[in-house]
Phi, psi and omega in degrees: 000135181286156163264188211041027145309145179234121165233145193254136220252330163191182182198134209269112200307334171255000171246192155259030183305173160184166182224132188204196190208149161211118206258152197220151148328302201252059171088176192267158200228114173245132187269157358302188184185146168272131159237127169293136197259127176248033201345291178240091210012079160186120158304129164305130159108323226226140201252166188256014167305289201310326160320304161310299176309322148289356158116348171296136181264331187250146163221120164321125150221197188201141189316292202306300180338299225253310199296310178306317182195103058231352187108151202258044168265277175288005165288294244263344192252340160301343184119026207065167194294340188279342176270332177331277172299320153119048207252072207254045182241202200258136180250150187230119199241121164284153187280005209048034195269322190313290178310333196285271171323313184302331176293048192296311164328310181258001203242143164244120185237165161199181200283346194288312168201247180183143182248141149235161158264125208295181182250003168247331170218290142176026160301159182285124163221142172246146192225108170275150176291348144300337185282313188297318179296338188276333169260005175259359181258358159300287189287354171121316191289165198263348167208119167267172168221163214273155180287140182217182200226087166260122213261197190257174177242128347255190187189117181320133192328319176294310179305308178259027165269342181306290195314344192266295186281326126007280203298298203280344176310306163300337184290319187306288144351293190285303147346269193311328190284322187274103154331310214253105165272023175265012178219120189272130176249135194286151139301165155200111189312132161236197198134319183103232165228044178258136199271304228266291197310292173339296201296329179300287177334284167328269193330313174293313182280333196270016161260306138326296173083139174205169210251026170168157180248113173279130164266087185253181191068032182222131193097022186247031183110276251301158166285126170325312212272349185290295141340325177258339135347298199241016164242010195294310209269004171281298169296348139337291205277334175277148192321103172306350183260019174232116200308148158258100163299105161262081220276122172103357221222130163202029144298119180298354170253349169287302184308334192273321189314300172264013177269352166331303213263006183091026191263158189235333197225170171181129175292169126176162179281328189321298178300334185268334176305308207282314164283001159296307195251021150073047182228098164301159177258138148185190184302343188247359178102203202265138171259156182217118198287356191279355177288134210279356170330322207277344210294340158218063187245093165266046208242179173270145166350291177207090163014299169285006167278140194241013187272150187309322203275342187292289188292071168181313217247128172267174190280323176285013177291300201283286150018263218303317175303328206277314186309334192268337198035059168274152172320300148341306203292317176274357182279299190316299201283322173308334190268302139016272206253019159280321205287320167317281174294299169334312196278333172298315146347290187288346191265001175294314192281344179279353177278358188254317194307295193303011203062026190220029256234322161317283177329332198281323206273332189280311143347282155311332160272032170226024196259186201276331180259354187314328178305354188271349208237000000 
């Protein structure tokens, strides 16, 4: 496959599911997919022997992050993000507009760019979408995104149409700026939750033309069913020949919704965030080990788990690591319940593969834990 081919490999006669490959420098990626968040090139917890080992293709790092510290001077002189970390699949680098934009307080924007301030020491920086592309072609990764204006839920109609015309005018930008023909850089749809703004946004971005789309402004406070609302005519609108990125959302019945809806890639912090505080994922919904219920329950975390830590670790085991608040506890259940998402990924592509891909979800939504979700 040449690269950034997106080839669509099957598709579900009752949903808008698909199933597909999209080639990167460090190799093709087959979607849907989970990607595990490495904020500053590292999984909390989690090493990347062990990533491989659960089936992940992608990892997540993120700009704002990494441009502060250690700075993306030295990544670059490290060899890139992939010799950094120790990664040799594929890494996807957020532009950092999200963390930026989250900084309301402290932040100046005007169209030329945005000044914020850092969170280690608390200096000044401006960031243009050429200031951004020069530091995501530092760091490496195979597939970035463009600096955009996210705005928050909620938010007036004005506002977030400012942010819509703003992100592609920066999208424009970024494009032009960006050099490196070892990295595909995403466009990313904004609006809110406005039907009429979305499609401007698709449209605008779909002119620029980019080799993927990021569906972004979601997860930001806004209602689950509202969100799937307003992204149902977004993945509509967008180019079928091109992978769909749904940035931030990694609850497993929202990702099964939206891979429905024809969505292909997808983040989130949540399993490994959720395993920090001694709460697994599994078939039966969310456990949260501090229950003393757990405490001579020697059966594995979840029975219906093919992941190493299921075969090997009992639940009171596990209890007993998260009450004493050893390290482990949070490595062990992060691998858990990335292994959770990942694996559903693949059984979304083989259900799609299989024609049954209606039948998966309506399954999953009759299991004993979705109501957990």
């Amino acid at each position: 496959m040449a690269l950034f081919d997106f080839k669509l490999v099957s598709t579900d006669p009752t949903t808008a599911a698909r199933a597909a490959t999209f080639a990167t420098a460090h190799g093709v990626v087959e979607t849907p997919t989970f990607m595990p968040v490495g904020t500053r090139a590292t999984v909390k917890g989690v090493t990347p022997e062990q990533l491989r080992g659960i089936g992940a293709q992608v990892v997540l790092a993120n700009t704002y992050h990494l441009f502060l510290r250690p700075g993306s001077d030295i990544v670059r002189e490290a060899g890139g993000l992939h010799r950094f970390m120790g990664w040799d699949r594929v890494i996807l680098t957020d532009s950092g507009g999200f963390q930026v934009f989250s900084l309301a307080d402290t932040l100046k924007l005007t169209d030329d760019g945005v000044e914020f301030r850092s969170i280690v020491d608390g200096a000044k920086h401006f960031w243009t979408p050429e200031d951004n592309m020069r530091i995501q072609e530092d760091l490496g990764a195979d597939i970035i995104m463009q600096l955009d204006q996210c705005p928050p839920y909620p938010a007036e109609r004005e506002f977030v149409a400012t942010a819509v015309r703003r992100s592609a005018e920066w999208a424009a930008r970024c494009k032009a700026a960006h050099v490196r023909e070892d990295q595909a850089l995403f466009g990313i749809v904004q609006g809110g939750v406005f039907e009429d703004l979305r499609a401007e946004s698709v449209a605008r971005l779909a002119e620029i033309g980019f080799p993927g789309y990021g569906i972004g402004g979601y997860s930001v406070g806004e209602p689950h069913d509202l969100m799937l609302e307003s992204l149902a005519p977004v993945a509509e609108l967008l180019p079928a020949d091109r992978p769909r990125y749904l940035m931030g959302v990694g609850n497993p019945t929202t990702m099964l919704e939206a891979i429905a809806l024809g969505v292909d890639l997808f983040d989130c912090v949540l399993p490994t965030r959720t395993a920090r505080t001694g709460t697994a994922f599994s078939s039966e919904g969310r456990m949260n080990l501090k229950n003393a219920k757990y405490a001579r329950d020697f059966g594995p975390l979840d029975p219906a788990c093919t992941c190493p830590v299921c075969a090997t670790y009992t639940r009171a085991y596990l209890r007993h690591l998260v009450t004493v608040k050893e390290m482990l506890a949070s490595t062990l259940l992060s691998i858990h319940n990335l292994h959770v998402l990942v694996d559903l990924a693949r059984r979304a592509r083989e259900a799609i593969a299989a024609g049954r891909y209606g039948a998966f979800v309506h399954e999953w939504r009759e299991g004993p834990g979705a109501d957990d979700y």
